[in-house]
C-alpha positions in Angstrom: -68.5 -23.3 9.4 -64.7 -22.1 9.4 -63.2 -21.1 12.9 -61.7 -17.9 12.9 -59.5 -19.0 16.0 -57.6 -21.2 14.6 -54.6 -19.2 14.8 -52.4 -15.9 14.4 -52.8 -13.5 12.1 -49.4 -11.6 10.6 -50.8 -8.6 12.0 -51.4 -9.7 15.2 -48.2 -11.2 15.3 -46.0 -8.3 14.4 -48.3 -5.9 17.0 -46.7 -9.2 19.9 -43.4 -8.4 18.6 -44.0 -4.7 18.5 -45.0 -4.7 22.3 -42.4 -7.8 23.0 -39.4 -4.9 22.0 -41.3 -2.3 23.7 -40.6 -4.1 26.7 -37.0 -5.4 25.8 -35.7 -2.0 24.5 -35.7 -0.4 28.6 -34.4 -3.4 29.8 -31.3 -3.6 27.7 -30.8 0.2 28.0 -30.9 0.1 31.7 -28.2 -3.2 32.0 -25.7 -1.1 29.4 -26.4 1.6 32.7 -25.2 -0.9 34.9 -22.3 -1.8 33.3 -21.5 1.9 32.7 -21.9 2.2 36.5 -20.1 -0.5 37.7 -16.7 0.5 35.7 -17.1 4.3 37.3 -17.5 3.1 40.8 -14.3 -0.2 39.8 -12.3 2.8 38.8 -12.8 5.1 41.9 -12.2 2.0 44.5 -9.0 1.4 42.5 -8.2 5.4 42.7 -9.1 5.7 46.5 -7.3 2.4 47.5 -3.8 4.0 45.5 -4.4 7.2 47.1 -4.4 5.3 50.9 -1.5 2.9 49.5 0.5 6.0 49.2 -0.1 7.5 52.4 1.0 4.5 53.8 4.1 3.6 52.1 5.1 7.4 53.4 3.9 6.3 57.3 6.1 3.0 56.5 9.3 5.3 55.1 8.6 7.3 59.0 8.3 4.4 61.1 11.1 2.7 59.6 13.7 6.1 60.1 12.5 6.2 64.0 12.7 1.9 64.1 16.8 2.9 62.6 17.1 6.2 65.2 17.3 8.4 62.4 15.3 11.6 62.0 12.0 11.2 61.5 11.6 13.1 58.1 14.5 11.7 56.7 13.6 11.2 52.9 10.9 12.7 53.3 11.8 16.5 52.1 9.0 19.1 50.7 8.2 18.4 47.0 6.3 15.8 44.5 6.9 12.4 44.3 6.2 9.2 42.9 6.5 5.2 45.1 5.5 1.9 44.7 3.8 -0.4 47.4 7.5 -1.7 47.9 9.0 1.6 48.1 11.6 2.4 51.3 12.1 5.7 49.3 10.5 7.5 47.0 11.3 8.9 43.8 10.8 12.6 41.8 7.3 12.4 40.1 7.4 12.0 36.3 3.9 11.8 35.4 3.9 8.4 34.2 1.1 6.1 34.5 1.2 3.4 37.0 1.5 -0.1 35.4 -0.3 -3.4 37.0 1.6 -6.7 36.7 -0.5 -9.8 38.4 -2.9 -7.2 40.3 -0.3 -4.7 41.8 0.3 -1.0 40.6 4.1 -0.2 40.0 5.9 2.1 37.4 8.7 -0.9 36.2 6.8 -3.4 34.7 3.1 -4.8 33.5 0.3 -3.0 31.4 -0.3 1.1 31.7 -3.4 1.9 33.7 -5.2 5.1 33.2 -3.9 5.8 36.8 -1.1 8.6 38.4 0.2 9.2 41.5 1.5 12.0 42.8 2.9 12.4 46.4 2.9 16.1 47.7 5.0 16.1 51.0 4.8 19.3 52.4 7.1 20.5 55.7 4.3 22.4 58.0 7.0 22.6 60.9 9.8 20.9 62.7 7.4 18.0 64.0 4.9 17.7 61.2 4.5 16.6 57.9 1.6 17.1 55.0 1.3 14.2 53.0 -0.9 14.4 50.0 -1.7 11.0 47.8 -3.6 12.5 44.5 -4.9 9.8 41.8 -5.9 11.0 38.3 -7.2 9.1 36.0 -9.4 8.9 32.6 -12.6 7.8 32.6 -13.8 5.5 29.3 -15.2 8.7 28.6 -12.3 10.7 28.7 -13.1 12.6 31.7 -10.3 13.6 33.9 -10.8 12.7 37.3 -8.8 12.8 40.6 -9.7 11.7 44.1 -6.8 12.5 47.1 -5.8 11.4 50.9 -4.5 13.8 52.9 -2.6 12.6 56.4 -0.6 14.8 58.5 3.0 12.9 60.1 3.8 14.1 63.4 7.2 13.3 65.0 5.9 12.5 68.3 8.5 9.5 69.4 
């Protein structure tokens, strides 16, 4: 008397293998998802920490023309600009990329990033300033996108 249990057939083993990629095919799919996610949201904390970093490069540029008893706008006229994280004035905007050298964003030296920054400074009145930070940047899909921080400068000293 054979037994018939002795082992696999070939069709029995290619239906295993049949439901064993079933099962592998969705869980490779949805980790490629994850990774697709995870550079969209890296790319928007980059964007919206730039967009503060120029806001407060602009607050620094105030504080220090009240800390020297100038005016406190000085520097600080209506139009579009472009600064670094260094900046103690700020520059016409060109529309060049920012660059990152050993983790921080400038426009002199290290590799282009899909990042701009633009600076709108905007003279509401005699006391106040409009200070606009816009990011834009392309997505690995080669979406345009843009995020912004607005903050409004009073001269209040």
């Amino acid at each position: 008397m054979h037994n018939r249990e002795r082992g696999f057939t070939l069709v029995e083993t290619l239906v295993s293998m049949a439901v064993l990629t079933m099962g592998i095919i969705p869980a490779l799919a949805l980790s490629n998802n994850a990774v697709s996610v995870a550079f969209v949201i890296r790319d928007d904390l980059i964007a919206a920490g730039l967009a503060q970093e120029g806001i407060e490069v602009v607050q620094a540029i105030r504080d220090d023309n009240w800390l020297n008893n100038r005016p406190f706008d000085t520097g600080l006229s209506d139009g579009d600009y472009q600064l670094e994280w260094d900046s103690t004035s700020l520059s016409t905007f060109s529309g060049g990329p920012l660059k990152v050298d050993n983790g921080l964003y400038n426009y002199s030296s290290g590799t282009a990033s899909p990042f701009t920054r633009d600076i709108i400074i905007t003279k509401v009145n005699d006391g106040e300033l409009k200070v606009v930070s816009r990011i834009t940047w392309q997505t690995r899909t080669n979406d345009a996108k843009t995020t912004s921080a607005e903050e409004h400068l009073f001269n209040w000293k």
